[in-house]
MIKOLZA-749140 format. One line per 10 residues: for each residue z, x, y of C-alpha. Coordinates in Angstrom, 3 decimals. Layout:
BEGIN
Z/X/Y | ...
//
This chain:
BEGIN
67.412/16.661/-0.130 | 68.335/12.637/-0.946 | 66.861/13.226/-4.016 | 69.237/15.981/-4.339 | 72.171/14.476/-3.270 | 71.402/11.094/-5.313 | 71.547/13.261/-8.328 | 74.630/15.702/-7.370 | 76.866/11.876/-7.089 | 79.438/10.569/-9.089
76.953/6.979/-9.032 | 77.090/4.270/-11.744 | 73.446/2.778/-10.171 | 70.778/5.412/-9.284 | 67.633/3.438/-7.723 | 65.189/5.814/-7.477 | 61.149/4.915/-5.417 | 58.250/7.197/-6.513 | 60.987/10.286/-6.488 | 58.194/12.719/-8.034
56.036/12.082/-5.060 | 55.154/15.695/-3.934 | 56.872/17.528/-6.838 | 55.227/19.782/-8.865 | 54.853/20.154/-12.701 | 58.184/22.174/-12.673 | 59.942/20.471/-10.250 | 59.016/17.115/-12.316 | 60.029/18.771/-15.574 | 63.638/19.249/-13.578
63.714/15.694/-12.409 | 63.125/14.450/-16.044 | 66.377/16.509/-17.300 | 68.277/15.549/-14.757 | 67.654/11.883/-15.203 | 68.276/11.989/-18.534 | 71.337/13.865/-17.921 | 73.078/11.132/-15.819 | 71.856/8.369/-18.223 | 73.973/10.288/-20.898
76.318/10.482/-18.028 | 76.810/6.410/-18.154 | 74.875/5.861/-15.211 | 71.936/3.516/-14.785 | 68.596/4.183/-12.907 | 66.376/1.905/-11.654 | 63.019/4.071/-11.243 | 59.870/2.796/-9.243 | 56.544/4.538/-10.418 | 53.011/3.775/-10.491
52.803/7.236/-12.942 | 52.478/5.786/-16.454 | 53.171/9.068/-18.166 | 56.823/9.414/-15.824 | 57.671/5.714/-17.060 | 56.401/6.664/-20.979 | 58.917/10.198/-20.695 | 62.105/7.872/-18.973 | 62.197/4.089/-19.129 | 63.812/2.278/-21.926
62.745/-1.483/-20.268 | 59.952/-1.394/-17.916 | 59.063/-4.716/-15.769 | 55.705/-5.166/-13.903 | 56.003/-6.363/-10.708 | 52.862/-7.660/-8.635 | 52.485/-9.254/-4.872 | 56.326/-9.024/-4.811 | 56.672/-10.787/-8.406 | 57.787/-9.771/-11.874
55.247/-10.690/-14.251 | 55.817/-9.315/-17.469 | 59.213/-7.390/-18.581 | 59.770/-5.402/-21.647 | 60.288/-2.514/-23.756 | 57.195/0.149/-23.688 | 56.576/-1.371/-27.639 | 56.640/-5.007/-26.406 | 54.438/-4.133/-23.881 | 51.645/-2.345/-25.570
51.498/-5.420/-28.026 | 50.281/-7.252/-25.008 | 47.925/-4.813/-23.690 | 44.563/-5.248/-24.985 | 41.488/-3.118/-24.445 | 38.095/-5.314/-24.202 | 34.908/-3.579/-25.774 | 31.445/-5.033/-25.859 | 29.246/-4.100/-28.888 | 25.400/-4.641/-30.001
25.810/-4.477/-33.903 | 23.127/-3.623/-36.418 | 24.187/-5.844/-39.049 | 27.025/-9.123/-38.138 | 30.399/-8.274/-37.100 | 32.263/-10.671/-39.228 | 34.057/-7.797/-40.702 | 35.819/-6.949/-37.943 | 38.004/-10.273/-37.812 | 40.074/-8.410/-40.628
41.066/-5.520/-39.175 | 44.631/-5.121/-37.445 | 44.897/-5.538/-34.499 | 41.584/-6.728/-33.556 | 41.870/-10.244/-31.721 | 39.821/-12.795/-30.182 | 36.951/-11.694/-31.325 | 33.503/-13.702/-29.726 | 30.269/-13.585/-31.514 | 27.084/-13.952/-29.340
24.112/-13.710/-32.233 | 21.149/-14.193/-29.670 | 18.568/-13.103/-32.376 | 17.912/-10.181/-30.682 | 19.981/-7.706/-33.039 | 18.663/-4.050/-33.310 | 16.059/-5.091/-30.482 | 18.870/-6.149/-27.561 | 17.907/-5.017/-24.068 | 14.294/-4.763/-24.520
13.487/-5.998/-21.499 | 16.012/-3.685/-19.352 | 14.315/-0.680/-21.093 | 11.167/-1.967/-20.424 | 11.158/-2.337/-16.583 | 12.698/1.059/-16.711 | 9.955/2.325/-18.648 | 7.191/0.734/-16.345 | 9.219/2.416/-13.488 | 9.145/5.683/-14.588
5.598/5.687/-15.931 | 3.513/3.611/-14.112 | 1.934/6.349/-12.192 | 0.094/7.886/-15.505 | -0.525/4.529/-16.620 | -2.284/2.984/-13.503 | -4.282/6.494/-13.567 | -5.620/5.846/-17.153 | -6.397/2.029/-16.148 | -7.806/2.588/-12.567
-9.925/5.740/-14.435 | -11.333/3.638/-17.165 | -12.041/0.154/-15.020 | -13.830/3.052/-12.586 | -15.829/4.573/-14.906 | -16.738/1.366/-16.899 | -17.642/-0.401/-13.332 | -20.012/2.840/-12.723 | -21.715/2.484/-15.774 | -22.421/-1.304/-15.602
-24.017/-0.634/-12.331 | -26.018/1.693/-13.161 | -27.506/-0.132/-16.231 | -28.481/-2.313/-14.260 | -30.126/-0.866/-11.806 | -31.891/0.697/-14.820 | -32.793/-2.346/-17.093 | -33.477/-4.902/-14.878 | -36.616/-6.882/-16.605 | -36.960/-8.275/-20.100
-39.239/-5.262/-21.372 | -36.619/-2.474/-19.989 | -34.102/-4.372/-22.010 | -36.333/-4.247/-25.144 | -37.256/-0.680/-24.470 | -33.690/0.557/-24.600 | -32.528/-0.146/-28.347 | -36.014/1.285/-30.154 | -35.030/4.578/-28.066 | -32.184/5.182/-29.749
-31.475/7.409/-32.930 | -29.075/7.399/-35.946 | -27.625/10.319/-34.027 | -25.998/8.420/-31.520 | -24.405/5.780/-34.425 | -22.243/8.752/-35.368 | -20.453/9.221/-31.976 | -20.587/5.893/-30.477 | -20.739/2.975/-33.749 | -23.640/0.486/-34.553
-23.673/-1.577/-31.547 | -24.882/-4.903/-32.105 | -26.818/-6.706/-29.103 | -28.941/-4.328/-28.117 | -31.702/-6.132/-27.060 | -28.844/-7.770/-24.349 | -27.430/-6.445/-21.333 | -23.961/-6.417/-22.141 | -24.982/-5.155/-25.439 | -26.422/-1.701/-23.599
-23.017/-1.252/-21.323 | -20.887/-1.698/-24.631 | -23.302/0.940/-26.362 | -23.612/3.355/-22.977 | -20.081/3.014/-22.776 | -18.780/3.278/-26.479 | -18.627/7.363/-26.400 | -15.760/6.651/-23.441 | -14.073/4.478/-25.765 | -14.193/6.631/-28.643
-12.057/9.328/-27.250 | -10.285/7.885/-24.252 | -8.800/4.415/-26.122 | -6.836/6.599/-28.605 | -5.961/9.401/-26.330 | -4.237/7.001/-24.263 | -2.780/4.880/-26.568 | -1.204/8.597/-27.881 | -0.027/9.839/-24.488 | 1.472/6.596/-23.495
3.354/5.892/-26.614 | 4.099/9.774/-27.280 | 6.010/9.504/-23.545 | 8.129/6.740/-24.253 | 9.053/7.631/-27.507 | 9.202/11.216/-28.815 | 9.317/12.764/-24.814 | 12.336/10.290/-24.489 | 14.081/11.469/-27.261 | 13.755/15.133/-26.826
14.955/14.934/-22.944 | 18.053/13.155/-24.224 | 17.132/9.697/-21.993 | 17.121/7.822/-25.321 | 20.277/8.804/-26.746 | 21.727/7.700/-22.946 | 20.200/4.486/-22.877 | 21.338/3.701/-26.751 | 24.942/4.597/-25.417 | 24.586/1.033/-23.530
24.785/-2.567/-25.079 | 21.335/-2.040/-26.247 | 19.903/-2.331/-29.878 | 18.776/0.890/-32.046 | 15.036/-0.161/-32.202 | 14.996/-1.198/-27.954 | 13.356/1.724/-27.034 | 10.429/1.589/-29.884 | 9.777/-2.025/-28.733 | 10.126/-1.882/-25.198
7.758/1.723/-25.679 | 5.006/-0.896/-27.587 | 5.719/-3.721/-25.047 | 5.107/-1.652/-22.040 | 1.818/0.371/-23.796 | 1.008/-3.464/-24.906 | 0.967/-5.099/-21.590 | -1.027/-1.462/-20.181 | -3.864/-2.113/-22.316 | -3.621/-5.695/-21.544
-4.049/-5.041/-17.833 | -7.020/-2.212/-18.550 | -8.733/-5.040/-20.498 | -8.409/-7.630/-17.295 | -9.497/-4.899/-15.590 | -12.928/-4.383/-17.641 | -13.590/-7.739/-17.996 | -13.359/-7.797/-14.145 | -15.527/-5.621/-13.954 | -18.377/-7.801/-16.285
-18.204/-9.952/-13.012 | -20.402/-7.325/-10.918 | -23.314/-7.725/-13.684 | -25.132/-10.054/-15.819 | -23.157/-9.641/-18.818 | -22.503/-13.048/-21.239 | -19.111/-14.165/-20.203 | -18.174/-14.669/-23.743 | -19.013/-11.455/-24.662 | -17.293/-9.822/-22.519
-13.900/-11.479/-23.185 | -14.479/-10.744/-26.963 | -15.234/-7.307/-25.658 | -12.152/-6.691/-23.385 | -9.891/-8.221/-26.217 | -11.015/-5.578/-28.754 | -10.314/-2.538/-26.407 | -6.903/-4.125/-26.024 | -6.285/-4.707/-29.486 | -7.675/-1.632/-30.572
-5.689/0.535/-27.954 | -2.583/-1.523/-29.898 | -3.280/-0.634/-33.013 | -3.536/2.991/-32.005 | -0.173/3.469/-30.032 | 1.171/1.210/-33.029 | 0.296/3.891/-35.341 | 1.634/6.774/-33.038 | 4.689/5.026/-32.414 | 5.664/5.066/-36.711
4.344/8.923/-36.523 | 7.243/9.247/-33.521 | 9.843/8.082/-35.853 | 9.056/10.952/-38.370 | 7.748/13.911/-36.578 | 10.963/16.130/-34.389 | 8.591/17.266/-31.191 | 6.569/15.615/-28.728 | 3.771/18.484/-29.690 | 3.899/17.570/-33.355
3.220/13.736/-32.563 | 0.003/14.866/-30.444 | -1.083/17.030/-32.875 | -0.940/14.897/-35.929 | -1.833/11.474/-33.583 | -5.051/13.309/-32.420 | -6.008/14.418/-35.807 | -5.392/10.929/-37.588 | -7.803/9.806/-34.783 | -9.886/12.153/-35.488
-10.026/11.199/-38.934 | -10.985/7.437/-37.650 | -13.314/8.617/-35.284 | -15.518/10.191/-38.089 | -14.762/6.724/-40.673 | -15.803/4.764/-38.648 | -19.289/6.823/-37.858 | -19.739/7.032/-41.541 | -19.305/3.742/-42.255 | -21.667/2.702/-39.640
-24.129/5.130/-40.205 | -24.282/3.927/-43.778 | -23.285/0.541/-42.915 | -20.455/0.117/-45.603 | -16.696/-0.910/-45.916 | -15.640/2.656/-44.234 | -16.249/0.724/-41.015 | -13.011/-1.299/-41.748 | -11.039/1.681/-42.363 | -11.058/2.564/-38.630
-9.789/0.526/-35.783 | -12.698/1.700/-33.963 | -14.888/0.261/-36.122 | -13.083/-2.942/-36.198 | -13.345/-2.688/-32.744 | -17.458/-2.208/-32.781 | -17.620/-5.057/-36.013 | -16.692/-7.617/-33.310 | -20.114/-7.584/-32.060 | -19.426/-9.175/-28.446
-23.041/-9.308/-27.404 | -24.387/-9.642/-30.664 | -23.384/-12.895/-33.174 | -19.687/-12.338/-32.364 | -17.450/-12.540/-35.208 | -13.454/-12.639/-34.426 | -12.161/-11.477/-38.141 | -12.060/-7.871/-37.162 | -9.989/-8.990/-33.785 | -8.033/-10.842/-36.029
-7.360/-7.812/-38.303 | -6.868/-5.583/-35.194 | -3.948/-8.233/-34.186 | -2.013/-8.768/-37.245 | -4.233/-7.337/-40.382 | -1.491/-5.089/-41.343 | -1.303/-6.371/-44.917 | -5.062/-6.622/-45.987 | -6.385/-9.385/-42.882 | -6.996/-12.784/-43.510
-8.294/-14.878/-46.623 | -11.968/-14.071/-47.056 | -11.597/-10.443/-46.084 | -12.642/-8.692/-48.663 | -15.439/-11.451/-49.646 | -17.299/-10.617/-46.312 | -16.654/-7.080/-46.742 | -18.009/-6.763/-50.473 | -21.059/-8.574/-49.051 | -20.610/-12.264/-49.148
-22.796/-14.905/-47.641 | -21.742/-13.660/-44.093 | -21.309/-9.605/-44.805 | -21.026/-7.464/-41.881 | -24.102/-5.873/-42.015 | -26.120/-9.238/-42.233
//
């Protein structure tokens, strides 16, 4: 009814306080005309509303008033010039560009370095979050079984003659599934060997399933496309996916040379021997992680990840069956070519760790059968 009556006057000054306040659509539609109506009318309104879209359809000045205090006072145009609208952007290539554009201001450059890569670290705790469980199963599974089979050799070959007994029993059968150990005639040499067959399958099946998870799985669930709408960088998720499979391997490699501690195994050894699981593992969820980036489906990636290691698997016993360069073609076999237990050589470590372009200088001189060839 005051609302009413304010508009049914003769007034010259109409001062009107949230008057739409329980209206509906129609009855604000009505409002609106009759405003307008007594503006045209010579009358002036002074209209209080916190509804932007009222003051947009009405005002021709609008002041803002805060804590009692006008602090900015305009037409709608004036005002928008001073409204700004702050976004926060991780760029592939540098923003420069943008400086040009009207109506882009104060524009603040952070160029950490970090680029496509930014919030690796955020993705990575969530990734360790969410898969720790099948992770720590794979880890605790492995250390367990290793652990068992350490103790068990020993019990077995516990004199000098046992120990001497063990590597004239074997066959070139065995070469085929578990690599030409080296060492034989040592302790630690028989655990690697008892042990290899574990390796062969269970190092690249987990280096598949935990890359395959945070990767392709990620993707297809829609959790990647989420996380990318963030301030992180395009290739975060493939490098927090090999961080986090990284630092698992790391941890099952602490884990087995733990283990070494239970049994008298050559310290040495067995660090050269825990390092080459964990680079090898590496190399192998390196691998599936490029295959992620070109296969559509989780099932694909297992499929063709499985059957590449496959096709390692069977290199590798080739090569050491025959003992030639096919060794080298398989990470496996760089991994047995480190010879822990048996005049160690770190040049296939090193090629597990960064031999992505051909390995160091001298590679193919010890392969081709230099003064210190592999099978010497």
């Amino acid at each position: 009814m005051p609302l009413i009556a304010a508009l049914a006057s003769d007034a010259e000054l109409l001062v009107l306080d949230e008057p739409t306040s329980g209206l509906d659509p129609l009855m604000e539609q009505a409002f609106q005309q009759c405003v307008r109506e007594a503006v045209d009318a010579g009358a002036t309104v002074l209209l209080s509303s916190h509804i932007m879209g009222e003051v947009e359809a009405l005002a021709d000045r609008v002041s803002i008033i805060r804590a009692g205090r006008t602090i900015s006072s305009g037409t709608l145009a004036d005002l928008r010039r001073h409204t700004t609208t702050d976004i926060h952007a991780v760029t592939d290539t540098h923003p420069r560009a943008l400086q040009e554009i009207d109506g882009v201001e104060n524009l603040r450059i952070a160029d950490d370095g970090s680029g496509r890569v930014a919030g690796v670290p955020l993705l990575s705790r969530i990734a360790v979050r969410t898969g720790w469980p099948g992770a720590a199963v794979w880890v605790a599974g492995l250390v367990g079984l290793f652990s068992a089979t350490a103790l068990s050799m020993a019990a077995l070959h516990d004199s000098p003659e046992t120990l001497a007994a063990y590597g004239s029993s074997l066959g070139e059968a065995m070469v085929m599934l578990n690599g030409r150990v080296a060492g034989l005639d040592t302790f630690g040499g028989i655990v690697m060997n008892e042990f290899a067959l574990i390796v062969s399958f269970s190092v690249p099946t987990m280096a598949i399933g935990l890359t395959a998870r945070t990767t392709r799985r990620d993707e297809e669930t829609g959790r990647t496309e989420l996380l990318l709408a963030g301030r992180v960088g395009r290739l975060a998720p493939l490098a927090a996916a090999l961080v986090v499979v990284a630092v698992t391997f790391a941890v099952l490699g602490a884990g087995l040379w733990a283990s070494t501690l239970l049994v008298d195994a050559d310290r040495i050894g067995a660090v050269l021997y825990a390092a080459s699981i964990t680079a090898t593992g590496c190399v192998y969820a390196a691998g599936t992680a490029v295959l992620a980036q070109v296969v559509a489906h989780t099932r694909t990636l297992w499929a063709i990840a499985l059957a590449t290691a496959g096709v390692t698997l069977v290199t590798r016993g080739i090569g050491d069956v025959n003992e030639n360069w096919l060794s080298w073609t398989s990470p496996l076999g760089w991994h047995g070519l480190v010879r822990p237990f048996g005049h160690p050589d770190v040049l296939p470590l090193i090629v597990s760790v960064a031999g992505r372009r051909g390995g160091p200088p001298g590679t193919w001189e010890r392969l081709w059968g230099g003064p210190r060839g592999w099978w010497r």
